[in-house]
One Martini backbone bead per residue (centre of mass of N, CA, C, O) as a GRO file, in nm:
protein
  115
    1UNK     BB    1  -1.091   0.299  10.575
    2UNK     BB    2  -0.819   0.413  10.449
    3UNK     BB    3  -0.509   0.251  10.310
    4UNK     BB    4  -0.332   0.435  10.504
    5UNK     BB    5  -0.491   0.361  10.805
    6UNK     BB    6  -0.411   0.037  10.748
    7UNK     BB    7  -0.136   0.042  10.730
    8UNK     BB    8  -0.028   0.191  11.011
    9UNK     BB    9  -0.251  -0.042  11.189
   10UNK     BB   10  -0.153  -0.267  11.013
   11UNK     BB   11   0.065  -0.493  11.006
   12UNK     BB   12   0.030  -0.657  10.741
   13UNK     BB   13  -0.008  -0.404  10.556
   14UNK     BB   14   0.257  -0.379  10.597
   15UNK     BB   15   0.453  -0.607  10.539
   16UNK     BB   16   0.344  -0.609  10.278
   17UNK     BB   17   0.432  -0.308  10.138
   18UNK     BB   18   0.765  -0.423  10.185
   19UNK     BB   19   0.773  -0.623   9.984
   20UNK     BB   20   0.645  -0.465   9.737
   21UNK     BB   21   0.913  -0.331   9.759
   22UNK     BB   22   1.136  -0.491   9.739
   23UNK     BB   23   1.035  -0.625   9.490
   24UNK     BB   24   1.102  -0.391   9.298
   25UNK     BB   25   1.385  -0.345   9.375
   26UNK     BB   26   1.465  -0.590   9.255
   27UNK     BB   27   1.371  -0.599   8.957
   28UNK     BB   28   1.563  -0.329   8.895
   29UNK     BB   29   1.828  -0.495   8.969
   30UNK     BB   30   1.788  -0.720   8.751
   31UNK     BB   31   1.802  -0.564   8.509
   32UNK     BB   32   2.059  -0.417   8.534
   33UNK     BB   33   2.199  -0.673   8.519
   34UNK     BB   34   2.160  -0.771   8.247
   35UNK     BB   35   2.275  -0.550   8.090
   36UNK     BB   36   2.548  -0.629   8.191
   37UNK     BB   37   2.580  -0.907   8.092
   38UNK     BB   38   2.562  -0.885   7.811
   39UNK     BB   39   2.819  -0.681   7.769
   40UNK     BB   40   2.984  -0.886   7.880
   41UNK     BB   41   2.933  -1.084   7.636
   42UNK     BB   42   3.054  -0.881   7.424
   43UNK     BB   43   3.341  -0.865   7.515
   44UNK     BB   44   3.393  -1.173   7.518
   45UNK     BB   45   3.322  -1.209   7.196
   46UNK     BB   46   3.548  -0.945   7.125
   47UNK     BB   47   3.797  -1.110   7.240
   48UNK     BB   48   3.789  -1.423   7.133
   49UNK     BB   49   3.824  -1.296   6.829
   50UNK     BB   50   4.093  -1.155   6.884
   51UNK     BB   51   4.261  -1.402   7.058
   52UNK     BB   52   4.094  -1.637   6.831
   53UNK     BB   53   4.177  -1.620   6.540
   54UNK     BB   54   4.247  -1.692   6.234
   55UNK     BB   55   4.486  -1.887   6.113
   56UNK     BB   56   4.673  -1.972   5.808
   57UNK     BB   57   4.848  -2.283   5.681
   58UNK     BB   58   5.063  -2.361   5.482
   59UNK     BB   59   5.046  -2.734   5.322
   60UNK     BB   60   5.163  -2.900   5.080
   61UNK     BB   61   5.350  -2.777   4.838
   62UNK     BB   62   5.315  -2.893   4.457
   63UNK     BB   63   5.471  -2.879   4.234
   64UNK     BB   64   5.430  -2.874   3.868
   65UNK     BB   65   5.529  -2.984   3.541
   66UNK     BB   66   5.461  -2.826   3.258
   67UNK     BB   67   5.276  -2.864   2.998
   68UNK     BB   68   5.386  -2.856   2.624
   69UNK     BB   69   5.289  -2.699   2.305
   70UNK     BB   70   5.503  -2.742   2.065
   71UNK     BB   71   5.762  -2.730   2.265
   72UNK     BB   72   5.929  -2.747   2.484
   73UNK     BB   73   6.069  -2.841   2.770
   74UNK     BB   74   6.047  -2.690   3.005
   75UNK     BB   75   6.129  -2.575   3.342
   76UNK     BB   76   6.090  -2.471   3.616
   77UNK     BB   77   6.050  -2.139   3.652
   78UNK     BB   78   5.991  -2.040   3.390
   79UNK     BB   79   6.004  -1.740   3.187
   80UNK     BB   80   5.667  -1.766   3.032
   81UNK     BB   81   5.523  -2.034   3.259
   82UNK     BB   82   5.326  -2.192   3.396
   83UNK     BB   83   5.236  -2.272   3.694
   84UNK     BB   84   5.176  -2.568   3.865
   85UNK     BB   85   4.954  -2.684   4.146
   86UNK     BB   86   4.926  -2.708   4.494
   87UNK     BB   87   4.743  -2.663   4.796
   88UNK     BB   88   4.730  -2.643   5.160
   89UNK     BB   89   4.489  -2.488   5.416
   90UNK     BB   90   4.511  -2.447   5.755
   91UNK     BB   91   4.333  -2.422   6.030
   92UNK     BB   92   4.470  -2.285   6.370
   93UNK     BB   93   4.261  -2.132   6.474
   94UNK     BB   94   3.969  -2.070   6.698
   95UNK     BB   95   3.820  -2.004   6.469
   96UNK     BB   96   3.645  -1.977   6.162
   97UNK     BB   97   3.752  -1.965   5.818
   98UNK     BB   98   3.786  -1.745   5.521
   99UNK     BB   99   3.853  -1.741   5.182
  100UNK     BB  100   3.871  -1.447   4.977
  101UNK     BB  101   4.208  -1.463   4.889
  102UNK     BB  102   4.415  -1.517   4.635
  103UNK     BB  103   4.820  -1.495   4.598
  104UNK     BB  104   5.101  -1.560   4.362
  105UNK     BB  105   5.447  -1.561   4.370
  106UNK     BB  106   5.709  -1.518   4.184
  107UNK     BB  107   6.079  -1.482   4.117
  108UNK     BB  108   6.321  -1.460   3.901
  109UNK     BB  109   6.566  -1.494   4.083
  110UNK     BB  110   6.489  -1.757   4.125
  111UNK     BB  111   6.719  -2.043   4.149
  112UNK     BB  112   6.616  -2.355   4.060
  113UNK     BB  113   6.696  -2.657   4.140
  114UNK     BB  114   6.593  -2.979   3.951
  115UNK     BB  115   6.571  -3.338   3.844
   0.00000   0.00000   0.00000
């Protein structure tokens, strides 16, 4: 008897060779979910990254009076000498963020009284 003709004839080689269509068929569905899965999960992580992106905040900034070298003393914010002082930035946004570059600039119209 070829596996045809017992398939036919036997429940059990019946029943056996439906389990292994079904489960074939899982594998398949399963693969599939995968798949989907990944993608659901890359643009989960590029929401995540739109929506809590790093955000920086400057905060204590402390201006100090520039020392002269044989000149008088400045006052602060004097045109032709250099301005000098610290800042903290601090990361306020959902990711870790990585400073890659800073410019300050002062505008010589800005009048400061300072005692």
């Amino acid at each position: 008897m070829d596996w045809c003709q017992k398939l036919v004839t036997d429940p059990v080689a019946s029943f056996t060779a439906a389990v292994a269509v079904f489960t074939l068929a899982l594998v398949g569905v399963g693969g599939w979910q995968a798949r989907r899965l990944r993608q659901t999960v890359e643009l989960t992580r590029e929401d995540i990254a739109f929506n809590y992106r790093p955000k920086l905040r400057v905060r204590n900034v402390v201006v100090t009076q520039p020392r002269a070298i044989n000149t008088p003393q400045p006052g602060l914010f004097q045109r032709g000498y250099l301005v000098m002082g610290q800042l903290y930035a601090v990361n306020v946004g959902g990711t870790p963020a990585s400073i890659t570059e800073s410019h300050v600039r002062f505008s010589t119209r800005i009048k400061a009284v300072f005692p």
